[in-house]
mmCIF file as gemmi writes it, N, C-alpha and C atoms, coordinates in Angstrom:
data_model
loop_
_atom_site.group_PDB
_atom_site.id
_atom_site.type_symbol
_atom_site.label_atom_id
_atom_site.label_alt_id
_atom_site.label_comp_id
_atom_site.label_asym_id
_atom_site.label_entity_id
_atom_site.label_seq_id
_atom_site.pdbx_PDB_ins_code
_atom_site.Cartn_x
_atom_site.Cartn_y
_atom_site.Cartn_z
_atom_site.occupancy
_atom_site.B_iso_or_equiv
_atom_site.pdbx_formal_charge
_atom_site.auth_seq_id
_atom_site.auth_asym_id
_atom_site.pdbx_PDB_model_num
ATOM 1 N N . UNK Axp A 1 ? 1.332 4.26 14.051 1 0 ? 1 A 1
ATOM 2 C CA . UNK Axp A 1 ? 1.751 3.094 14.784 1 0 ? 1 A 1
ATOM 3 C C . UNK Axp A 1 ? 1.204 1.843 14.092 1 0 ? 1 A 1
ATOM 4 N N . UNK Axp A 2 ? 2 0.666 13.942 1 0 ? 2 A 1
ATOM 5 C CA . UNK Axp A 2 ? 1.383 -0.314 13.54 1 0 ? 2 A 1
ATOM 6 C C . UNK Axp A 2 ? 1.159 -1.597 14.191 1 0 ? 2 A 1
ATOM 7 N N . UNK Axp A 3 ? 0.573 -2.2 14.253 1 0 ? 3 A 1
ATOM 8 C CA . UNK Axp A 3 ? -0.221 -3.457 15.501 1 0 ? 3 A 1
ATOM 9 C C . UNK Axp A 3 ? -0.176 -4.51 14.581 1 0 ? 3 A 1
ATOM 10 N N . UNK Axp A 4 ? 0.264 -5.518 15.486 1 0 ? 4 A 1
ATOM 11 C CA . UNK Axp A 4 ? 0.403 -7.121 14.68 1 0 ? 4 A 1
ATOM 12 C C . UNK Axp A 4 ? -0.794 -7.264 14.475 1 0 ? 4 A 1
ATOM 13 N N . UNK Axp A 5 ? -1.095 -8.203 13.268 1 0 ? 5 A 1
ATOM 14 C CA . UNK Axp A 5 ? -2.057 -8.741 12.618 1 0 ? 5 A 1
ATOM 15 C C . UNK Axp A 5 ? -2.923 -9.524 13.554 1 0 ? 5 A 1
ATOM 16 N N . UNK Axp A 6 ? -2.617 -9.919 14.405 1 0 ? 6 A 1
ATOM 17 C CA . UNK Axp A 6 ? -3.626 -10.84 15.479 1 0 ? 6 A 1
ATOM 18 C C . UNK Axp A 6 ? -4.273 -9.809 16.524 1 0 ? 6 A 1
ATOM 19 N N . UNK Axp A 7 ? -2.953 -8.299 16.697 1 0 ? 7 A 1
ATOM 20 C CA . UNK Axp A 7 ? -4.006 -7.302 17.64 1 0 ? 7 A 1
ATOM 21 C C . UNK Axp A 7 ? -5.321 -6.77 16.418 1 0 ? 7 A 1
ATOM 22 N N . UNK Axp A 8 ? -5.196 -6.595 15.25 1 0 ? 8 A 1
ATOM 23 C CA . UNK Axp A 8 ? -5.821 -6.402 14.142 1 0 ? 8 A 1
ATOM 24 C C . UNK Axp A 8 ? -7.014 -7.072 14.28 1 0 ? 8 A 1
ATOM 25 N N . UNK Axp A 9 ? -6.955 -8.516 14.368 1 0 ? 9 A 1
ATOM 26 C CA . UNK Axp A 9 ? -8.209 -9.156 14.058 1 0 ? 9 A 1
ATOM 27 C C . UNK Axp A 9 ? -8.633 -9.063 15.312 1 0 ? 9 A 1
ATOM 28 N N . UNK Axp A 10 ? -8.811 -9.336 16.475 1 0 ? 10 A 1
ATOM 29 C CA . UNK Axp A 10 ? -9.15 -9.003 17.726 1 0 ? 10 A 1
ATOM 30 C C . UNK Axp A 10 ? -9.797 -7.852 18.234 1 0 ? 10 A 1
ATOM 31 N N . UNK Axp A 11 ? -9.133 -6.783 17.631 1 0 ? 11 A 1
ATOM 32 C CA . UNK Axp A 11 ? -9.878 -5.463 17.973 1 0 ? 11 A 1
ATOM 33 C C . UNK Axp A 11 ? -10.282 -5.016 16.796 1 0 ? 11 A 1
ATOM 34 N N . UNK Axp A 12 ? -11.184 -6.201 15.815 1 0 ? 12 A 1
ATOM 35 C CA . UNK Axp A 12 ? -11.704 -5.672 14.984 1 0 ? 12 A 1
ATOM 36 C C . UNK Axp A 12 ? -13.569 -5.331 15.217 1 0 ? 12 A 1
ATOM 37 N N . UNK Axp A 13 ? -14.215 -6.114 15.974 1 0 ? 13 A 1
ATOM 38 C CA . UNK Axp A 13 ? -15.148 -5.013 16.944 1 0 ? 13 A 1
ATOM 39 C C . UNK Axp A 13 ? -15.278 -3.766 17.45 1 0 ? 13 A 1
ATOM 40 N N . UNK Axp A 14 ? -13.851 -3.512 17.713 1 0 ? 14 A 1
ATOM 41 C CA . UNK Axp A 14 ? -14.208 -2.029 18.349 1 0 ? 14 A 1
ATOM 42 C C . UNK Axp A 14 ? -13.528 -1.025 17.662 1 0 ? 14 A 1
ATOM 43 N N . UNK Axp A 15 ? -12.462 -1.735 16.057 1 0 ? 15 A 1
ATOM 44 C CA . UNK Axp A 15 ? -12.651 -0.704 15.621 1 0 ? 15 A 1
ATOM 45 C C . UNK Axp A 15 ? -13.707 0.034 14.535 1 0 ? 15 A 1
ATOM 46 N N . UNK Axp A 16 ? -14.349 -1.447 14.202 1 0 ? 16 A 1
ATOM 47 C CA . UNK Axp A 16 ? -15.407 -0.786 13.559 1 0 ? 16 A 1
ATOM 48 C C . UNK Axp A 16 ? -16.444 0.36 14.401 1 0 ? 16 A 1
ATOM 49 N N . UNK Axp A 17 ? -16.676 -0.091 15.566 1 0 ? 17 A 1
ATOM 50 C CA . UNK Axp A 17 ? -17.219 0.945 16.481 1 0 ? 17 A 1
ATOM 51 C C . UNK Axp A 17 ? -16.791 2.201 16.395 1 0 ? 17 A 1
ATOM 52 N N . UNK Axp A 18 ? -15.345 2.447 15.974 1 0 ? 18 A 1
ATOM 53 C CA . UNK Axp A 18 ? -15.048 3.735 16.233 1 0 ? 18 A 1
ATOM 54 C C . UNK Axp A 18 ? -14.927 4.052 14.879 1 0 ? 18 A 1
ATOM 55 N N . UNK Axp A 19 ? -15.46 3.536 13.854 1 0 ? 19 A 1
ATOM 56 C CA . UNK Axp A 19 ? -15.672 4.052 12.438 1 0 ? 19 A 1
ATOM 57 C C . UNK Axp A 19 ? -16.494 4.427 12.894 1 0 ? 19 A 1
ATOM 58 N N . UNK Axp A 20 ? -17.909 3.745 13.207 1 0 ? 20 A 1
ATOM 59 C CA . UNK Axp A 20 ? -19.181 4.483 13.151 1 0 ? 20 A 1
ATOM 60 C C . UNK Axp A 20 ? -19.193 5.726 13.846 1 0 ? 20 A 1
ATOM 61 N N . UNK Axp A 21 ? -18.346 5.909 14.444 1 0 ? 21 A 1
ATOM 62 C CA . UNK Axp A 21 ? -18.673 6.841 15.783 1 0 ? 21 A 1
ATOM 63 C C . UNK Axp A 21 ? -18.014 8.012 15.078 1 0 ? 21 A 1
ATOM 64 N N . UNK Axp A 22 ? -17.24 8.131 14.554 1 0 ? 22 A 1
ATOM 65 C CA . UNK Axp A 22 ? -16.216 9.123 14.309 1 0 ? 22 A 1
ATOM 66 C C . UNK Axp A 22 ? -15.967 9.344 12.705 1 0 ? 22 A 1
ATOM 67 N N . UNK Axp A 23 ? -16.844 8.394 11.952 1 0 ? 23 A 1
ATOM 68 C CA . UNK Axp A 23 ? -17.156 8.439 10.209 1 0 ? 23 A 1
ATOM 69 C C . UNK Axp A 23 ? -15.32 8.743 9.471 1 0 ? 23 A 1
ATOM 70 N N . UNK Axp A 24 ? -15.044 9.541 8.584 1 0 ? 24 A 1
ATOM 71 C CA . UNK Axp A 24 ? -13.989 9.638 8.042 1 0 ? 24 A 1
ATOM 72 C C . UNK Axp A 24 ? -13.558 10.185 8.347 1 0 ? 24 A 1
ATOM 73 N N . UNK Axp A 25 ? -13.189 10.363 10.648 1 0 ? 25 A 1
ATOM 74 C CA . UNK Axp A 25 ? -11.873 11.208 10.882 1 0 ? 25 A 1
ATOM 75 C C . UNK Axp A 25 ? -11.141 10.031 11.613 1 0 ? 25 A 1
ATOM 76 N N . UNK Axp A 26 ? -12.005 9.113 11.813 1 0 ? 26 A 1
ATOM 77 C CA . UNK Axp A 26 ? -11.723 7.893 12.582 1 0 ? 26 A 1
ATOM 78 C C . UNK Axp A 26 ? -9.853 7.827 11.751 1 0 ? 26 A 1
ATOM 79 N N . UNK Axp A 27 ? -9.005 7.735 12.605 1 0 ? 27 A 1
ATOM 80 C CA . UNK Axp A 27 ? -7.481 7.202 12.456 1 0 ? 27 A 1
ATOM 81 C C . UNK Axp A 27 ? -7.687 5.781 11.753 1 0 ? 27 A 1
ATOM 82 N N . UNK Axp A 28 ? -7.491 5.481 10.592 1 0 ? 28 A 1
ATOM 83 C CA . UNK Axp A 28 ? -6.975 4.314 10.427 1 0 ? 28 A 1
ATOM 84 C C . UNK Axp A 28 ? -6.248 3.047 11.037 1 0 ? 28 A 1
ATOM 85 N N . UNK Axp A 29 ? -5.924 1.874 10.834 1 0 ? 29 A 1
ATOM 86 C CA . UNK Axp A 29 ? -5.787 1.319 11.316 1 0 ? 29 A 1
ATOM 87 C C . UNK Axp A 29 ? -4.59 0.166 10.44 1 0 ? 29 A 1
ATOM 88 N N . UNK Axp A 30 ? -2.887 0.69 10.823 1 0 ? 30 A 1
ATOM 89 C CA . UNK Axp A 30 ? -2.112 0.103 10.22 1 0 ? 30 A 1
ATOM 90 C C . UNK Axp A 30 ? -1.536 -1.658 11.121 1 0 ? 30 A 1
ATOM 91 N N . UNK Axp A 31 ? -1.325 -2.491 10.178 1 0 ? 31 A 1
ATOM 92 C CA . UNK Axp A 31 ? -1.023 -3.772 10.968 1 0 ? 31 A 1
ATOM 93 C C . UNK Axp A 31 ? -0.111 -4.429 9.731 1 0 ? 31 A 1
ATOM 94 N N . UNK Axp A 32 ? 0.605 -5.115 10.427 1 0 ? 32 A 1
ATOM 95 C CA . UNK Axp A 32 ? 1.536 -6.663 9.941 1 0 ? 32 A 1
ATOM 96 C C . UNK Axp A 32 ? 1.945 -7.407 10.559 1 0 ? 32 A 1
ATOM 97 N N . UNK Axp A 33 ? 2.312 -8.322 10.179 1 0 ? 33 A 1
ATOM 98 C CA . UNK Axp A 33 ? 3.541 -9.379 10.934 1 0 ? 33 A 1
ATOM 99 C C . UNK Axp A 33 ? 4.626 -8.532 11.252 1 0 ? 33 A 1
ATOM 100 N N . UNK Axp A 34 ? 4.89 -8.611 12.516 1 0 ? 34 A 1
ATOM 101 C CA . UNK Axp A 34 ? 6.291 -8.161 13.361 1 0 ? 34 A 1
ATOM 102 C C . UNK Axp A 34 ? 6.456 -6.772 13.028 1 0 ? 34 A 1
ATOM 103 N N . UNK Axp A 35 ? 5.09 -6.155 13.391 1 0 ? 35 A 1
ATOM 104 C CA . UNK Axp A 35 ? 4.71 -4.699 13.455 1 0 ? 35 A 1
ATOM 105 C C . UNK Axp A 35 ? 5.353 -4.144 11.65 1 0 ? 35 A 1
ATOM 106 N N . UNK Axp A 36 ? 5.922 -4.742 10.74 1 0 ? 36 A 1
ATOM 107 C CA . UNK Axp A 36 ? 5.695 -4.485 9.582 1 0 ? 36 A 1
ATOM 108 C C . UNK Axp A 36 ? 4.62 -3.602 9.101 1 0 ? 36 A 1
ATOM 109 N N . UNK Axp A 37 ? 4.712 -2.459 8.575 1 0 ? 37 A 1
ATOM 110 C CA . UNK Axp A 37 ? 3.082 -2.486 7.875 1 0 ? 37 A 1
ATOM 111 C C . UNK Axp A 37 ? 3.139 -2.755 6.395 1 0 ? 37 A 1
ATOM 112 N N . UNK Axp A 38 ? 1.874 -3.382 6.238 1 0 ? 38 A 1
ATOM 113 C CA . UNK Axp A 38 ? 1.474 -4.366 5.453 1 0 ? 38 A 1
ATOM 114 C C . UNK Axp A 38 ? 0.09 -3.979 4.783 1 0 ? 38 A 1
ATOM 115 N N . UNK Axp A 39 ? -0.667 -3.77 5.753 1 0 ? 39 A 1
ATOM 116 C CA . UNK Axp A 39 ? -2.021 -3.306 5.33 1 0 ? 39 A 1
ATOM 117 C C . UNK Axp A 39 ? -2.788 -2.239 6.244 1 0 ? 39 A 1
ATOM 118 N N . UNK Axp A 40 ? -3.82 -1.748 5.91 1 0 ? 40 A 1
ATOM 119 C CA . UNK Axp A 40 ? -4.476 -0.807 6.357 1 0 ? 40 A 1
ATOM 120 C C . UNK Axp A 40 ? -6.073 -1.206 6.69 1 0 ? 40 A 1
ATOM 121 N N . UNK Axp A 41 ? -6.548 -0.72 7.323 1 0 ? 41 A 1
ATOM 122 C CA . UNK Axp A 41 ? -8.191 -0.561 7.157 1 0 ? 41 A 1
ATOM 123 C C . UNK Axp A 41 ? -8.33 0.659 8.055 1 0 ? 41 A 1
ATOM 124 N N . UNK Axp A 42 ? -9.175 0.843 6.876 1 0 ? 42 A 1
ATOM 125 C CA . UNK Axp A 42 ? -9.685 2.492 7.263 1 0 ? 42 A 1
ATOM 126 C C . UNK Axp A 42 ? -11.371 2.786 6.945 1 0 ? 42 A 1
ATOM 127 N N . UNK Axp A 43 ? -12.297 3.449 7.175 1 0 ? 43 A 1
ATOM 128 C CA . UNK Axp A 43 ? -13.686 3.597 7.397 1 0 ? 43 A 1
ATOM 129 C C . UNK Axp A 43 ? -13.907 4.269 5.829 1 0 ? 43 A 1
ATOM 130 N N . UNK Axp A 44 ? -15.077 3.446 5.687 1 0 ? 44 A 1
ATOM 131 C CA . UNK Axp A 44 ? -15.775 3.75 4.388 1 0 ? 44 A 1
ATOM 132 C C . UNK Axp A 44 ? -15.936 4.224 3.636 1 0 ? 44 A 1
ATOM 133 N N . UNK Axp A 45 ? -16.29 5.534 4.582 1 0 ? 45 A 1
ATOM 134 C CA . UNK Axp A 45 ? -16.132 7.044 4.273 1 0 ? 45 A 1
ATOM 135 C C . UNK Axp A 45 ? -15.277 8.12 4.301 1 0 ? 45 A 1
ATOM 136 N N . UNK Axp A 46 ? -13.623 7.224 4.027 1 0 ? 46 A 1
ATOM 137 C CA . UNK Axp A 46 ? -12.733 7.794 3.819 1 0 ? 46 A 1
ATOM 138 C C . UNK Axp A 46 ? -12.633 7.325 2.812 1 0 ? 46 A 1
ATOM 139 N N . UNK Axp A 47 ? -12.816 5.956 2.567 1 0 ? 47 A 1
ATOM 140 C CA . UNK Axp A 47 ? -11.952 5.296 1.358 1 0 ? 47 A 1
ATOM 141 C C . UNK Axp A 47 ? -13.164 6.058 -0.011 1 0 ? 47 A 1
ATOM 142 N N . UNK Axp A 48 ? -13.889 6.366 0.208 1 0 ? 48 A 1
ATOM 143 C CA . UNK Axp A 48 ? -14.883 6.732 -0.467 1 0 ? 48 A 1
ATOM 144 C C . UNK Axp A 48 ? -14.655 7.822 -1.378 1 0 ? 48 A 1
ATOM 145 N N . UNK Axp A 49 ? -14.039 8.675 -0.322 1 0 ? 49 A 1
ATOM 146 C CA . UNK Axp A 49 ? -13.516 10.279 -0.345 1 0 ? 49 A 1
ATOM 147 C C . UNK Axp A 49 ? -12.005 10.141 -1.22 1 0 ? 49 A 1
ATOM 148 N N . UNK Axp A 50 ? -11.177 8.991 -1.106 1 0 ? 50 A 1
ATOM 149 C CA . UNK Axp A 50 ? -9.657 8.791 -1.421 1 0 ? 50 A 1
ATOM 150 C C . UNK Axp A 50 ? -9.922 8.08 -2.71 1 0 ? 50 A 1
ATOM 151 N N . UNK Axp A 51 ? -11.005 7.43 -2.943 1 0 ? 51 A 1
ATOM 152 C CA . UNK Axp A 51 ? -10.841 6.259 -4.122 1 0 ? 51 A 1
ATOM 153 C C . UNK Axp A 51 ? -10.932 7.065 -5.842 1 0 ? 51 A 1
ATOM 154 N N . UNK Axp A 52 ? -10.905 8.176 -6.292 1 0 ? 52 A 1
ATOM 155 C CA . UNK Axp A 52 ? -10.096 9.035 -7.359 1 0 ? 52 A 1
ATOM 156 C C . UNK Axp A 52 ? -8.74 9.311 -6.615 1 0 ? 52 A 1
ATOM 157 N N . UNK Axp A 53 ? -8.208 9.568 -6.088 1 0 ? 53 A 1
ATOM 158 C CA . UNK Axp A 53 ? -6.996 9.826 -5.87 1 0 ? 53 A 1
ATOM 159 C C . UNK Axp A 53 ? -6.471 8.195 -5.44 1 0 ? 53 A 1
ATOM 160 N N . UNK Axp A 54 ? -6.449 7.562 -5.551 1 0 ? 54 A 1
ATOM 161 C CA . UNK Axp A 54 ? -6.619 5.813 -5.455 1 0 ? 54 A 1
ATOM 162 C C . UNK Axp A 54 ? -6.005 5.551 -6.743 1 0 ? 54 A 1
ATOM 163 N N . UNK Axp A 55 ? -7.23 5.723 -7.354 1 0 ? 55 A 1
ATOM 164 C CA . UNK Axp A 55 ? -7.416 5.133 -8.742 1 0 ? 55 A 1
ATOM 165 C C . UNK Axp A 55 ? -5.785 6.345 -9.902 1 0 ? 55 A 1
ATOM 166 N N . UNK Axp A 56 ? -6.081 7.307 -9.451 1 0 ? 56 A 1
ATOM 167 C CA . UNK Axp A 56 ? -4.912 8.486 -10.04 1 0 ? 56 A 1
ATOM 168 C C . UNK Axp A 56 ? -3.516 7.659 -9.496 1 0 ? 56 A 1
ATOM 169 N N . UNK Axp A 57 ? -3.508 7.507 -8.612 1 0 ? 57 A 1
ATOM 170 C CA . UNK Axp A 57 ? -2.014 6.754 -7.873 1 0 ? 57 A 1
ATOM 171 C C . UNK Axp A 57 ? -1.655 5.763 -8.676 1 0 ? 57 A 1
ATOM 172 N N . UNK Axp A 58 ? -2.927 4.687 -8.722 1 0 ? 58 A 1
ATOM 173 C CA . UNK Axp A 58 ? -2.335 2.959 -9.398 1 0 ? 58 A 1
ATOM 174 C C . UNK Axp A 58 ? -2.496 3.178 -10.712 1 0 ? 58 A 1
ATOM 175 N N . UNK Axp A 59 ? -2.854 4.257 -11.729 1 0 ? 59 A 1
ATOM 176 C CA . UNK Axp A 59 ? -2.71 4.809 -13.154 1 0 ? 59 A 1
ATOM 177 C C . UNK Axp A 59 ? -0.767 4.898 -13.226 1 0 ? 59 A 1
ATOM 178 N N . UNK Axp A 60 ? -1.133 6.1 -12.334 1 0 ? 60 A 1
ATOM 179 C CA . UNK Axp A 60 ? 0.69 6.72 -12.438 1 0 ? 60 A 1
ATOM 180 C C . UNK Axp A 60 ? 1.782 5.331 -12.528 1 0 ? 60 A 1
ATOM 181 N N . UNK Axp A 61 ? 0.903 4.474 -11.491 1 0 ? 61 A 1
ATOM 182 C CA . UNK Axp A 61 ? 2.507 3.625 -11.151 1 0 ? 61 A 1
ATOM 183 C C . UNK Axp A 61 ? 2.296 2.622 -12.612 1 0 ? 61 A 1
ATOM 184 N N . UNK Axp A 62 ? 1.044 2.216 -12.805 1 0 ? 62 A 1
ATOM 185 C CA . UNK Axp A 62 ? 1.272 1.698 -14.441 1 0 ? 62 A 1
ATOM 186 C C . UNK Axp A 62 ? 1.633 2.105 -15.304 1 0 ? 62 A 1
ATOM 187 N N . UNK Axp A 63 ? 1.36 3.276 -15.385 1 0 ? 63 A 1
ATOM 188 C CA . UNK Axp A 63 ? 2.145 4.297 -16.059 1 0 ? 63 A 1
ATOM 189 C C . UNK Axp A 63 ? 3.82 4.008 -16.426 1 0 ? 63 A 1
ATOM 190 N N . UNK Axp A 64 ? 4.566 3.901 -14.958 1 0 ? 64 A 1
ATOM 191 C CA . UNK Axp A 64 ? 5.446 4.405 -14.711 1 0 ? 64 A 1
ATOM 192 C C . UNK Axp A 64 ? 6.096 2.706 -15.359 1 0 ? 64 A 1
ATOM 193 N N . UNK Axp A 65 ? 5.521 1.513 -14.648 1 0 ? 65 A 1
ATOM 194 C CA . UNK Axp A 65 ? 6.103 0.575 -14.912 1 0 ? 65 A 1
ATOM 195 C C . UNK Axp A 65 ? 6.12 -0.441 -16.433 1 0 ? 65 A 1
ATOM 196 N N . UNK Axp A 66 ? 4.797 0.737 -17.496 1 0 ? 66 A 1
ATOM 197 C CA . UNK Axp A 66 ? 4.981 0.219 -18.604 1 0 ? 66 A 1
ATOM 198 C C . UNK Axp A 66 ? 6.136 1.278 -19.074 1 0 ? 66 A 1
ATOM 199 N N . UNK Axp A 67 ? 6.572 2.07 -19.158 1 0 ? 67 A 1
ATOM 200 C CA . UNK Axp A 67 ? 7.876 3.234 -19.427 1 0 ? 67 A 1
ATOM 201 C C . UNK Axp A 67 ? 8.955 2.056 -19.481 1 0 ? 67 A 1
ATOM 202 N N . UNK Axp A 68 ? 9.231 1.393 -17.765 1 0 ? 68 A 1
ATOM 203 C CA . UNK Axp A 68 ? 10.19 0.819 -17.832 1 0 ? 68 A 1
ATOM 204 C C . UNK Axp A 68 ? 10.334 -0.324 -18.734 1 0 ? 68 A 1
ATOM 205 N N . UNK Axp A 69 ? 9.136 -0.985 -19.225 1 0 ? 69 A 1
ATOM 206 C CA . UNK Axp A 69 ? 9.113 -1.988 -19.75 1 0 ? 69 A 1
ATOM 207 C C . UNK Axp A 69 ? 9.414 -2.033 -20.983 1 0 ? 69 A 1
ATOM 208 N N . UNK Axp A 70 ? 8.815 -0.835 -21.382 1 0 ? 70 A 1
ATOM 209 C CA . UNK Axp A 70 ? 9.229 -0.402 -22.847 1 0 ? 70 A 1
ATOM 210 C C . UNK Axp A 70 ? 10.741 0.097 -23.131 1 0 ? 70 A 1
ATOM 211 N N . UNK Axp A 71 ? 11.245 0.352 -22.235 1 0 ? 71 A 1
ATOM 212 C CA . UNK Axp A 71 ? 12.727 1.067 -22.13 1 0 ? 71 A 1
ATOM 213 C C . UNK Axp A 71 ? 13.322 -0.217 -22.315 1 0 ? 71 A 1
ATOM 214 N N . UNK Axp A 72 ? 13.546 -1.313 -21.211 1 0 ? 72 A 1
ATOM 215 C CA . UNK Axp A 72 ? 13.642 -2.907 -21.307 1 0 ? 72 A 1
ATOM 216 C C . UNK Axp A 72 ? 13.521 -2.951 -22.774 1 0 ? 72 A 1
ATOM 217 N N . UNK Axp A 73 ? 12.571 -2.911 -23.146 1 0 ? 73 A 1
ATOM 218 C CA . UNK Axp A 73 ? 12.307 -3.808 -24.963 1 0 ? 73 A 1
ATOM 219 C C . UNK Axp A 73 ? 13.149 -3.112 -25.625 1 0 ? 73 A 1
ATOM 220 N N . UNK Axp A 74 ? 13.232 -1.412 -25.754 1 0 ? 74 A 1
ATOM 221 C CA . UNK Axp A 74 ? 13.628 -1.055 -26.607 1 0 ? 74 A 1
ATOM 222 C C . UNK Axp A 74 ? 15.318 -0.988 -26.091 1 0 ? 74 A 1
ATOM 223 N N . UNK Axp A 75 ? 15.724 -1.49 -25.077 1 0 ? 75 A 1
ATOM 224 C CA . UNK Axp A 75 ? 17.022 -1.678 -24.609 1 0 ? 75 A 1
ATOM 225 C C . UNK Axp A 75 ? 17.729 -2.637 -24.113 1 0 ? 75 A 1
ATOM 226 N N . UNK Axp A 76 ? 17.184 -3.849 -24.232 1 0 ? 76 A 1
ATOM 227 C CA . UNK Axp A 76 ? 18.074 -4.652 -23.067 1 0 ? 76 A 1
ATOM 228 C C . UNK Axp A 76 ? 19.206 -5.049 -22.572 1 0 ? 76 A 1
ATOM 229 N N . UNK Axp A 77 ? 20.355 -4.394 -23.646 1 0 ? 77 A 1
ATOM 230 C CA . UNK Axp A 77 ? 21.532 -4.531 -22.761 1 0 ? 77 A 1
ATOM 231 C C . UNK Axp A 77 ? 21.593 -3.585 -21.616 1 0 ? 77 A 1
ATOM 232 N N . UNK Axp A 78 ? 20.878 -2.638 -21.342 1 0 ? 78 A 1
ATOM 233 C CA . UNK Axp A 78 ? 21.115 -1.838 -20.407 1 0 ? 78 A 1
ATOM 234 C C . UNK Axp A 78 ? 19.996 -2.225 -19.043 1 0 ? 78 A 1
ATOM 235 N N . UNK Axp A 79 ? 19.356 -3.181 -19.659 1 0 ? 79 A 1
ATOM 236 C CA . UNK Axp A 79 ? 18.762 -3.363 -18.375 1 0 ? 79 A 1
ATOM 237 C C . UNK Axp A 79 ? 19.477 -4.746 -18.114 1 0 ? 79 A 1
ATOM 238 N N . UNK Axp A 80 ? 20.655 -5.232 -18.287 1 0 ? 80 A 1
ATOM 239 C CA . UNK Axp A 80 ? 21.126 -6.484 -17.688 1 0 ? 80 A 1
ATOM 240 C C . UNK Axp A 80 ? 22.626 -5.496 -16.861 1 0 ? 80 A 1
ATOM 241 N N . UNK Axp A 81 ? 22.486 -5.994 -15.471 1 0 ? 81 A 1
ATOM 242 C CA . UNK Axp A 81 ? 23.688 -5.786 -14.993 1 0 ? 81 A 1
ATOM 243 C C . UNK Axp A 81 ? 24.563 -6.766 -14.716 1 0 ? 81 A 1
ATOM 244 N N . UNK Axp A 82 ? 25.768 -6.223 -14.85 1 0 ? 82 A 1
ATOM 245 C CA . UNK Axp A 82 ? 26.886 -7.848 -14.791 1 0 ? 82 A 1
ATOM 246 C C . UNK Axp A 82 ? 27.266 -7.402 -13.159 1 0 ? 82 A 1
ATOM 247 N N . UNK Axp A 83 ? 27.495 -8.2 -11.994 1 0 ? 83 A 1
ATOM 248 C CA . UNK Axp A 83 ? 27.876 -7.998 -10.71 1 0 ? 83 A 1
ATOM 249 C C . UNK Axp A 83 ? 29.622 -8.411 -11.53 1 0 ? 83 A 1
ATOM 250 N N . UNK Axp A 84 ? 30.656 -7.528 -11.217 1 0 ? 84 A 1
ATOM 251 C CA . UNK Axp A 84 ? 31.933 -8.253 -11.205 1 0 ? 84 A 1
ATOM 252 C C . UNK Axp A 84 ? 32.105 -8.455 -9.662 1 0 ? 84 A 1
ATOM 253 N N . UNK Axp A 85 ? 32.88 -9.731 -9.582 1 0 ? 85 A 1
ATOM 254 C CA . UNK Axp A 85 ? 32.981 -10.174 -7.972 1 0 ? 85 A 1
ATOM 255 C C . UNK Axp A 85 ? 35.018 -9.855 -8.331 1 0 ? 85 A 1
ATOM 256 N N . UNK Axp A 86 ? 35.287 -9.258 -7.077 1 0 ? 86 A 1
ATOM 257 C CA . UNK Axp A 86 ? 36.938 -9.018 -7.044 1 0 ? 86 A 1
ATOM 258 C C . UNK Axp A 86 ? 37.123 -10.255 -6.242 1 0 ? 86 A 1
ATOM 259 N N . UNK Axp A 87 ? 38.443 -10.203 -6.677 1 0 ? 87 A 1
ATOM 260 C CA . UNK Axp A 87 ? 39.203 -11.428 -5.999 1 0 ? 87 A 1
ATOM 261 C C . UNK Axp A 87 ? 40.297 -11.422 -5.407 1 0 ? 87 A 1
């Protein structure tokens, strides 16, 4: 479930309370503008436990987005699309 950013900052007292209380089984805590999610906060001692598999994730996607970039260089007519508009 995700909670607007203002229930976020508001019940940010008690959810730290229920980090302490409950360490890294404590549920996270998703929020945005217009129930969007946007961001997370989650207890210490999860992110603690997640941050190699963190760090493995934002590798891959650099990974993934120098590929494209290089594909781009070594291609760019194929990375330009023409929209034809009918008439």
């Amino acid at each position: 479930m995700t909670i607007s950013t203002t229930e976020a900052r508001t019940s940010l007292s008690q959810t730290i309370a229920r980090f302490r209380a409950e360490g890294a089984y404590a549920n996270p805590v998703v929020f945005g503008d217009h129930r969007k999610p946007e961001g997370v906060v989650l207890p210490f001692e999860l992110y603690v436990q997640l941050e190699d598999q963190i760090d493995q994730v934002r590798f891959e996607l650099a990974t993934k987005v120098m590929s494209q970039i290089e594909e781009i260089i070594a291609n760019p007519s194929k990375a330009i699309k023409v929209k034809r508009h009918r008439n």
